[in-house]
N, C-alpha and C positions, 0 to 999 in steps of 0.2 A: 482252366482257372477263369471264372469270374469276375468281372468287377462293377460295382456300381455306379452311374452317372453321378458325377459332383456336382450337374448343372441344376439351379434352383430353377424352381416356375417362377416367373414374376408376376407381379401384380397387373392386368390389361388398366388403360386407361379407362374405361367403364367404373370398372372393380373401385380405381382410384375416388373417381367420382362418384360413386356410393358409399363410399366412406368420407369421405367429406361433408357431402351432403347432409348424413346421419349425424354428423361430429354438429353442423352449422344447427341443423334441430335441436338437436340438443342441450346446446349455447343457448337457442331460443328459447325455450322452455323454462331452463334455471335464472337467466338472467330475469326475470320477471322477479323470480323468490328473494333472489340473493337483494335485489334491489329493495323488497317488503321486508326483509329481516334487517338492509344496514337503517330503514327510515323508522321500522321498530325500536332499535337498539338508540337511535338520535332521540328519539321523541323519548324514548326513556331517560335519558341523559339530561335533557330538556326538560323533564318532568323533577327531574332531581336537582337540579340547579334553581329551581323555584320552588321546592321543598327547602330545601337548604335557606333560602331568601325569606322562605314564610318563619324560621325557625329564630333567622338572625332578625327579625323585627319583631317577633316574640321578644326576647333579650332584648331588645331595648327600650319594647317597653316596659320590660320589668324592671329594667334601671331605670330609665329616665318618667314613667307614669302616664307614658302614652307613645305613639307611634310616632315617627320620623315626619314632619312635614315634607312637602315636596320638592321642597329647594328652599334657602336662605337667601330672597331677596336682597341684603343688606351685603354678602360678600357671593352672592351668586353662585351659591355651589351647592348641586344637586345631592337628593338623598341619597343615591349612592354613596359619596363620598362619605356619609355620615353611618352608613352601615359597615364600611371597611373592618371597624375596631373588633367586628360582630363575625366578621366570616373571612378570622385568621388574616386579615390585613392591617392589625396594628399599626406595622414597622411605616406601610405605604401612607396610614393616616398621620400618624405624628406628622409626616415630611410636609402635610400640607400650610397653607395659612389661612387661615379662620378669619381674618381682618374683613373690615369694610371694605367693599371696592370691587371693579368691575373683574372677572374672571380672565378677562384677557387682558387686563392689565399691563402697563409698561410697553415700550417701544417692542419687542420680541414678540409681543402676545403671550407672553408665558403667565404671567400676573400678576406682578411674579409667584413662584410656589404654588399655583393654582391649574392654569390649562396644560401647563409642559408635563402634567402628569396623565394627561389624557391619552400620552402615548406609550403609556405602562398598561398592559393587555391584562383585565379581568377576566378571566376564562370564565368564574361565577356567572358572569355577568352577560357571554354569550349562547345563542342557541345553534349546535351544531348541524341543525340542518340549514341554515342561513349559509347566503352567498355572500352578507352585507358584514365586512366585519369593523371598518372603517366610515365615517363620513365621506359620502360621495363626493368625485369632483369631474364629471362632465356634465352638461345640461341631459335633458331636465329632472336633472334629481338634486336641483338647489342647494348647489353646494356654496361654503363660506370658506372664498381662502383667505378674505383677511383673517379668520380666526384660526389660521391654519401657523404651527411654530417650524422655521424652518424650510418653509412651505411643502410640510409633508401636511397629508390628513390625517386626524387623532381616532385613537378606537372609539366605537361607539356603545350603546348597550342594544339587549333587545329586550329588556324589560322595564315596566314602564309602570308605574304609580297612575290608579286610577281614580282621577277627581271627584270622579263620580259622573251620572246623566244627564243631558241637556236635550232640550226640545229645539222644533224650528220657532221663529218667533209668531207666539198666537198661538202655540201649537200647546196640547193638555199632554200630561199635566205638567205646570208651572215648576221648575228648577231653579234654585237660585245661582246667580251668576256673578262672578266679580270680573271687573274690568271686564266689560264685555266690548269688543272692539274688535279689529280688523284681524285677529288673529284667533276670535273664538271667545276668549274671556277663558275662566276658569271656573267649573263647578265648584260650590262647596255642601254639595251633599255625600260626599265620595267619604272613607275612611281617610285617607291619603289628605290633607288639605295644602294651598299654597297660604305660601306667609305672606299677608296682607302690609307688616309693618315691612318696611325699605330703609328708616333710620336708624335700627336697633343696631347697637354698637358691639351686643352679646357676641362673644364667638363661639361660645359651645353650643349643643344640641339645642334645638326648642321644639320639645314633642308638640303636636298636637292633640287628637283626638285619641281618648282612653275606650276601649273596652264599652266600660258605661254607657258610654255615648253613641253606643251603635245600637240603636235601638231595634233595629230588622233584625238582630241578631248577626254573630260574627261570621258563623256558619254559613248564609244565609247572604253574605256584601263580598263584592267583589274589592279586591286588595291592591293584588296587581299584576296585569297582563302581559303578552306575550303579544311584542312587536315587532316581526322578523322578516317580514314579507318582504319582495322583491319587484318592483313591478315598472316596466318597456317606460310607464306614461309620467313616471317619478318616483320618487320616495323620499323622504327629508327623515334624514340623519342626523345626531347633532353628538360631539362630546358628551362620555357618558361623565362628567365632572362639573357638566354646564348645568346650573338651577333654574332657577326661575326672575325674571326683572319685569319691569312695567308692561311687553307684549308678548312675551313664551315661556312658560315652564317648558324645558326641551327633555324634563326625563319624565314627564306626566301626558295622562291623556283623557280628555272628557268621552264617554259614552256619548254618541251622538251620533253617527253611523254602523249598519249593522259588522260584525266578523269578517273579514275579507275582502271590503268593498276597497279595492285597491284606487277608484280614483282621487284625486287629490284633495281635499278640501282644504280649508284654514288650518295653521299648525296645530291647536292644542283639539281640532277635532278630526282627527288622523284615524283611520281604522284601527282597532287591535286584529291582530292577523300574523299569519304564519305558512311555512313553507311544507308545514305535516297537512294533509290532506283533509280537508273537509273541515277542519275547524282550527283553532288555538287553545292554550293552556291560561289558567288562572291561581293566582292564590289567593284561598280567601283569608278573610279576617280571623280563622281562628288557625291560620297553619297551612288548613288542607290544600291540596293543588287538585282542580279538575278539569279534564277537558273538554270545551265548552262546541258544537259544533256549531257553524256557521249558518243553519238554518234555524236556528232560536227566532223565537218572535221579538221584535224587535223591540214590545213593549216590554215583556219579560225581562229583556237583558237588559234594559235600563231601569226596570227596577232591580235586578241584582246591584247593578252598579252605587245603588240610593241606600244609605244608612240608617235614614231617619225617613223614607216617605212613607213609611205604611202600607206598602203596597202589599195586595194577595199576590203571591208566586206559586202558579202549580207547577208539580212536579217536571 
């Protein structure tokens, strides 16, 4: 009678460690993919959230007869806020207050009804490959905690109303510029414009600039950017609820440095830039969203940014 050995072969330490090894390569290998497929699948998401943005300022200007300015000077609340009605956030606009007055308003900073709603999270309104989802608060990324409720930091946006392009001073071609001052001034060749008057007592909407008045063609001007970047040397953040007053529109940006140039300049001349590689996203004046790489000429993309210069754009 017979019997077979019950005893297994085991595995030598060698054996072990070639199999590990091969398991460690092969982690190597995928994790590159998997990593280009979730920053695909972001930037698509991203591309879709500013579709959506280009769709809901289409709608308003077919209500109101022209586009969102940049901010209401007079009660300081950004065009964001005024797109809400537009992209399924009724309930959150009704809540606000439309009144004169400064946005952080009142001993709390709340505004009242105006900044405490800063920390009501528009997902529209962010890009998911961003690390940035709030206003910063360690140096140097110029943080404001007096405008802080509670003293948390309020969400911010990463998209951002383009004024339009600005030169260095002396520098061709001529742009025009309001309040031009220590924080940059504001283009007003851009689609997007800031609101000049600061006494108007109106609460409701006050479009701006119509269709018509894009003369480059709508296709053809830059709308509004993708500000998502992250960068060691700063970045300035601000409430995506906060508009514009006598030195910042905080939800706009002038063309005036190239795509991705992360050093810091004055606020309203901040790079548009992003955490997808090689470039950022755009929408333009008629809807589309395209993505713009950060090797563009620089003169080029300040004339995209221009509604009215006449500029030639090659392809």
């Amino acid at each position: 009678m017979s019997y077979r050995s019950s005893r297994r072969r085991a595995f030598t330490l060698i054996e072990l460690l070639v199999v590990i090894a091969i398991i460690a390569i092969l982690i190597g290998l995928l994790l590159p993919a998997v990593q280009k497929v979730r920053e695909s699948a972001a930037r698509a998401k991203c591309q879709n959230n500013l579709k959506q943005i280009g769709i809901a300022l289409s709608l308003f200007h077919d209500q109101y007869g022209g586009f969102p300015k940049a901010g209401k000077r007079s009660s300081e609340l950004s065009w964001h806020v005024f797109l809400l009605p537009f992209i399924e956030q009724g309930n959150l606009f009704n809540q606000f207050s439309l009144a004169k007055g400064s946005f952080v308003g009142g001993g709390d900073k709340k505004g009242p009804l105006k900044n405490e709603f800063s920390y009501t999270k528009v997902n529209l309104y962010m890009c998911p490959s961003s690390t940035v989802e709030k206003t910063l608060t360690t140096p140097p990324h110029y943080y404001l905690p007096d405008q802080f409720v509670g003293g948390q930091p309020p969400y911010t946006s990463h998209y951002y109303a383009v004024m339009g392009p600005k030169t260095t001073p002396g520098g061709s071609p001529t742009y025009e510029v309001f309040l031009s001052g220590g924080q940059g001034g504001y283009s007003m060749q851009g689609i997007i414009l800031v609101d000049k008057d600061s006494t108007t007592t109106l609460p409701g909407p006050d479009p701006g600039n119509s269709h018509q008045l894009i003369a480059d063609g709508s296709s053809n001007t830059l709308m509004v950017g993708e500000q998502s970047w992250f960068s060691s040397t700063g970045t300035r953040y601000r409430a995506w609820v906060r508009g514009c007053d006598s030195s910042v529109c905080a939800g706009a940006r002038n063309v005036m440095n190239a795509i991705n140039t992360y050093d810091i300049d004055t606020f309203s001349d901040q790079a548009f830039g992003s955490s997808h590689p090689q470039g950022t996203n755009f929408v333009m004046g008629d809807g589309s969203v395209r993505f713009i790489r950060q090797s563009i000429n620089l003169a080029t993309y300040k004339a995209l940014a221009s509604r009215n210069g006449g500029e030639t754009i090659n392809e």
